[in-house]
N, C-alpha and C positions, 0 to 999 in steps of 0.2 A: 504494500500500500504506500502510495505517495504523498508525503508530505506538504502541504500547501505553502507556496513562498511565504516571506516574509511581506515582501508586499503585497500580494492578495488580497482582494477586498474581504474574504472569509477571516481572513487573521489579522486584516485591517478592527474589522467590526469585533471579533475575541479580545483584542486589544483595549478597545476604547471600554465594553463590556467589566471587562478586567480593572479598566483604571475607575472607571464610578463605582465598584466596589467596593474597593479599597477605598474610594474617598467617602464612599459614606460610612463604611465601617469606623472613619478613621472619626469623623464627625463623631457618631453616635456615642464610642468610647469614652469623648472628654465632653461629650454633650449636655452632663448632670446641668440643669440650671441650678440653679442658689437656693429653691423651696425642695428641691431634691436633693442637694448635697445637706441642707438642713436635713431632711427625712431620714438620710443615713445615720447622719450625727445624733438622730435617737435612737433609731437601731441599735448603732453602736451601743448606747446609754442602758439600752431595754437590753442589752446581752453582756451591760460590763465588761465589754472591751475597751478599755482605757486607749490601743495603743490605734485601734480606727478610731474612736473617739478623736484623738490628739492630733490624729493628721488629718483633720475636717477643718481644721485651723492653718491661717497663715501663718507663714514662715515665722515672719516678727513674733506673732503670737502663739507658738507651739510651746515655748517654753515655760508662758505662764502657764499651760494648760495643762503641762508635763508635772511642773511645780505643785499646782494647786491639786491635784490625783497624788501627786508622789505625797502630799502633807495631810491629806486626807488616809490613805495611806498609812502615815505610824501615827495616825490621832486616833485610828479605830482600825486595828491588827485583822489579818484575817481568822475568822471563827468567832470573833468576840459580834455581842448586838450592837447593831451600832443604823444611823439612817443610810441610806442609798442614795447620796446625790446623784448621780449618772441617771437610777429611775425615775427622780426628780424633776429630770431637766427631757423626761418625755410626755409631759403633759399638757407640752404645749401643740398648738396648731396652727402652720403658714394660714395668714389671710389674704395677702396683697404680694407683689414681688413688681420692680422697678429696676430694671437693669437700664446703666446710662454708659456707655464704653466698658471699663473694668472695673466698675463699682458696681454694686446690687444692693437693693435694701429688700427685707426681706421681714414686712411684720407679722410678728408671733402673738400668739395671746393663750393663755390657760384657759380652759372655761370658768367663766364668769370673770375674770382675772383682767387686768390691765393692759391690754395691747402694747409691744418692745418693738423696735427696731434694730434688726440685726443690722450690721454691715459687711459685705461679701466684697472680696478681690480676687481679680483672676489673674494667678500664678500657674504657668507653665502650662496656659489652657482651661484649666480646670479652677474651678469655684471654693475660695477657702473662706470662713470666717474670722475676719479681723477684729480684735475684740479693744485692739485700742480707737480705732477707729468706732467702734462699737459706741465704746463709752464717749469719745469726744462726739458723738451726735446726740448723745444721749445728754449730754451738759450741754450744747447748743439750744436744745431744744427748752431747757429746765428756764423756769420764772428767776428772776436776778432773786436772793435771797439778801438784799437790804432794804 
């Protein structure tokens, strides 16, 4: 059996077939929006995996994130009673989502609870939560207190 050239319209069209494949596999991969990559980051929370947990977080802020688990961590040992912040931080749910170039807001609320705005940045494609940024919209937004 003989092989179709390279040129050939048949291996033309395999070709092009082949490459929107791949491109859209390639999309879909880092496609999470920010109310998804939020979604995980409770996942994560719901299965106490600290270390998906912490890579849901921007680079800047992976540390605090690492920090604040590792000190929760020796404040309440494993086996001992103690609360479950992780399960804590799944009782919220995406309401809204705003993405403007590589920023996303992304607001959460607990039921019955107070509506937050998250802040998202897209690092290396993909959607992380930045938590200084977090907080500095979160003081933008607060009444002057004098």
């Amino acid at each position: 059996m003989r092989r179709p050239a390279i040129g050939s319209s048949r291996t033309r069209v395999a070709l092009r077939v082949a490459t929107i494949l791949v491109f859209a596999a390639s999309l879909s991969a880092c496609g999470k929006s920010p109310t998804k990559v939020f979604d995980a980051l409770q996942e994560a929370a719901r299965k106490g995996d600290a270390e998906a947990f912490a890579t849901g977080f921007s680079a800047e802020s992976q540390p605090f994130a690492r920090a604040l688990l590792a000190l929760y961590a020796s404040q309440y040992p494993a086996g001992s009673p103690s609360p479950r912040p992780l399960e804590q931080l799944t009782l919220s749910e995406a309401q809204s989502e705003t993405i403007e170039g590589d920023k996303a807001k992304v607001v959460v609320a607990a039921k019955g609870g107070t509506p937050v705005t998250l802040i998202f940045v897209r690092e290396g494609g993909a959607w992380k939560l930045d938590v200084r940024l977090t907080d500095k919209n979160a003081r933008d937004l607060s009444p002057d207190d004098e």
